[in-house]
C-alpha positions in Angstrom: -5.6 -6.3 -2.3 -6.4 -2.7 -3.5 -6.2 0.2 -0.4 -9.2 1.3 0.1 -10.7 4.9 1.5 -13.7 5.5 3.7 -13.8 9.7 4.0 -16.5 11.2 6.2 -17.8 14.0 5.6 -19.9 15.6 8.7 -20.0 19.1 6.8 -21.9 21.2 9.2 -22.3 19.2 12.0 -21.8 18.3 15.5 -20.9 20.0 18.2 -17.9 18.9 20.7 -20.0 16.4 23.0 -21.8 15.1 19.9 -18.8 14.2 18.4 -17.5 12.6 21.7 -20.7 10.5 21.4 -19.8 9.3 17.9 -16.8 8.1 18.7 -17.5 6.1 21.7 -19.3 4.4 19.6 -16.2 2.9 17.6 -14.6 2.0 20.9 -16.9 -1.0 20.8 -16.6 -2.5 17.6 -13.7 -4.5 15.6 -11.5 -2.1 14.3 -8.7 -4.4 12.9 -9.8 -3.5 9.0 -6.9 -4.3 6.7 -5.8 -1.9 4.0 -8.6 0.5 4.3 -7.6 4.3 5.1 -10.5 5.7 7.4 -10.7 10.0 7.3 -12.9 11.5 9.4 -13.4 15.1 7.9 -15.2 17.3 11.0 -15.7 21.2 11.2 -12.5 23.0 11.9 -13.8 23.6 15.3 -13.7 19.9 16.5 -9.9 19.0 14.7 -7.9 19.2 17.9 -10.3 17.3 19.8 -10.6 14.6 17.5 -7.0 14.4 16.9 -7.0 13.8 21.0 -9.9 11.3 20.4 -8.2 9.0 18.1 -5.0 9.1 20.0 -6.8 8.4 22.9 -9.2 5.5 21.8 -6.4 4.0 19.1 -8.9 3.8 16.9 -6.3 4.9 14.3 -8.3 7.1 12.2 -6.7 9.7 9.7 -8.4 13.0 10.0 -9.1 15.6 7.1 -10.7 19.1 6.8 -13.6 20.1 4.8 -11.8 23.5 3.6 -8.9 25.5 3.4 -8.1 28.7 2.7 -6.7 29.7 -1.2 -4.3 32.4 1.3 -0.9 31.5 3.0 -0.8 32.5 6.4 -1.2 36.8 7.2 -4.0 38.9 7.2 -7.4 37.1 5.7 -10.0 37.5 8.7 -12.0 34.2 9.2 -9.5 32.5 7.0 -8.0 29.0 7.8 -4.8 28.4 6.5 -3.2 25.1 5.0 -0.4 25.7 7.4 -2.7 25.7 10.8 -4.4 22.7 9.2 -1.3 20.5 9.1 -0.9 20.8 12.0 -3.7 18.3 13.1 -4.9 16.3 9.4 -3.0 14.6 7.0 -6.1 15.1 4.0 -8.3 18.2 3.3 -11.7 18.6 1.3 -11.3 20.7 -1.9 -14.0 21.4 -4.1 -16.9 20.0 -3.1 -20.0 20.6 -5.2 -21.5 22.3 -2.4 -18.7 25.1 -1.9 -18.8 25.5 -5.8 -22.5 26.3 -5.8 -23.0 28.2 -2.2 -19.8 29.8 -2.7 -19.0 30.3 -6.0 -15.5 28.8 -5.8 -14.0 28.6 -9.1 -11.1 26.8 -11.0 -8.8 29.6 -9.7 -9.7 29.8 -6.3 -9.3 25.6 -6.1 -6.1 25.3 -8.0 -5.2 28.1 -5.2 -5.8 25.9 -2.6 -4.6 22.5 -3.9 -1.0 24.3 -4.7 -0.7 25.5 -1.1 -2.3 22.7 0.4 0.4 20.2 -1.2 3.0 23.2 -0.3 2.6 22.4 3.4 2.1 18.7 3.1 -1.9 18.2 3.0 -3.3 15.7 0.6 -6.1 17.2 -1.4 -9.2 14.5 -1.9 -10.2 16.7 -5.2 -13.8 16.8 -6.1 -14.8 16.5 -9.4 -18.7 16.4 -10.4 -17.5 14.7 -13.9 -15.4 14.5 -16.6 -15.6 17.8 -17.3 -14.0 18.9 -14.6 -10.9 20.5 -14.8 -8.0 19.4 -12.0 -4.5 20.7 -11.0 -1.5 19.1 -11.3 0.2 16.1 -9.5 -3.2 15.3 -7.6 -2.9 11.9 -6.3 -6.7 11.6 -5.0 -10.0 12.5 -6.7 -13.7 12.2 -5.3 -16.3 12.0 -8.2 -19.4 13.4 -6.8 -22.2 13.7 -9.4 -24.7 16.7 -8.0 -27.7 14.8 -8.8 -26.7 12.0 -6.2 -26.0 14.6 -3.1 -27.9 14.1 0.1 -30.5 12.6 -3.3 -31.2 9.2 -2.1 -30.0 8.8 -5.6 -26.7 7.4 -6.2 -25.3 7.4 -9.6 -24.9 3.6 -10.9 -21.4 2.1 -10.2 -20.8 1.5 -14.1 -20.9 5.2 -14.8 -18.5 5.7 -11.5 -16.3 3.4 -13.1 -16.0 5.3 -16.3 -15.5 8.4 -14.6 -12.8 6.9 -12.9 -10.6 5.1 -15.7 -11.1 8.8 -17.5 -9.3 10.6 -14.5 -6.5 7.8 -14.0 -6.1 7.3 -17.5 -5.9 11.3 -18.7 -4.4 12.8 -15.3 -2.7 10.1 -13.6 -4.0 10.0 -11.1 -3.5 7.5 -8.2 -7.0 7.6 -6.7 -10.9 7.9 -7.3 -13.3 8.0 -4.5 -16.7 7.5 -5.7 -19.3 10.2 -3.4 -23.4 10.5 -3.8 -25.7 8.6 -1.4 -23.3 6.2 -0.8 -24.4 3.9 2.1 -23.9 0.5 3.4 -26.2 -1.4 1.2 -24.8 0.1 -1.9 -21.1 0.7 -0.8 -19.6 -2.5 -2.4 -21.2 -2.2 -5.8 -18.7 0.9 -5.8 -15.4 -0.6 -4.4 -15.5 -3.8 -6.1 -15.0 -2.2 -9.6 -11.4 -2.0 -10.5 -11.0 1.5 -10.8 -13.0 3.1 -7.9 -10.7 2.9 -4.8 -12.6 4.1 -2.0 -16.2 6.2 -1.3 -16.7 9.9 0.1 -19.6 9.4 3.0 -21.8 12.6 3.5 -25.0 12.2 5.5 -24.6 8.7 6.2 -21.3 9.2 8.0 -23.4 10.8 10.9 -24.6 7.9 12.5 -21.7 5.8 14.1 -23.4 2.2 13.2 -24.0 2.7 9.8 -20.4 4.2 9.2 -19.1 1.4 10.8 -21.5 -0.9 8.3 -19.7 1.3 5.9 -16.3 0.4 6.6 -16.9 -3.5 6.7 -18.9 -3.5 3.8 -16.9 -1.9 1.8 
């Protein structure tokens, strides 16, 4: 049986006792989910009390962050760097469609990123929007996330998700593809059953606890 991911991504949401709520949520339901890696990916404000959360309810949940910085550690105001982030995730967010677009972050900037997040023992969930998209080196996990299926209602079909996906294993090696766009728990399993697609990246619909949870036994 294939390992397979469930990332959410909250992006901008949340706040400390709305994130408390989510996760007493999970306290009641079955947790015992074979081979399925869980990563809850929160604002950088919430990552040390989630890590506390998790511990606390055993819910064993991975945790990830939506950014890092392309700087070491030093003098970059507002900057968070891969370094500080280790020292509460294991996975971290890089290139999302929507830090390409509102933030212009190019191929530079991201190959920046992945280098030093990998330099201090982060795993970067790469983003890709197709197969156009150019990756670094020795990334072991990619998220294809077509714009036209963000926060759309419009999920790309699981077919094309599968080509996408054979292209990146086939041409860069690499060990994982994540399929991300609308994904939800009605749709979820057309996407992890096919061969090559070994997990999904939940956006919006990772917000509310029950169908996240739908999610992760659907899937």
């Amino acid at each position: 049986m294939k390992k397979t991911f469930i990332v959410a991504n909250w992006k901008s949401n949340f706040t400390s006792s709305e994130a408390d709520f989510w996760f007493q949520r999970f306290k009641n339901y079955d947790l015992r989910i074979m081979n399925k890696e869980i990563i809850i990916c929160p604002s950088f404000t919430l990552l040390s009390e989630i890590e506390s959360v998790i511990k606390n309810y055993e819910l064993g949940f991975k945790i990830g962050a939506q950014n890092v910085s392309p700087f070491d550690e030093g003098a970059y105001t507002g900057e968070v760097s891969a370094r500080q982030i280790k020292e509460f995730a294991d996975y971290v967010l890089i290139g999302h469609s929507e830090r390409r677009t509102n933030f212009n972050e190019n191929d530079e900037i991201l190959f920046k990123k992945a280098e030093l997040s990998k330099q201090h023992g982060l795993a970067p969930i790469f983003c890709v929007q197709g197969i156009e998209t150019k990756i670094p080196s020795d990334i072991a996990i990619v998220a294809y996330e077509p714009i036209n299926a963000i926060g759309t209602g419009r999920p790309d079909t699981a077919e094309s998700a599968q080509e996408v996906a054979a292209f990146f294993k086939k041409n860069y090696k690499v060990q994982y593809v994540l399929y991300g766009g609308s994904v939800t728990s009605e749709n979820v399993k057309k996407f992890t059953q096919m061969s090559n697609i070994d997990g999904v990246l939940v956006g919006g619909a990772s917000l509310d606890a029950q169908e996240f949870y739908a999610i992760i036994k659907n899937a």
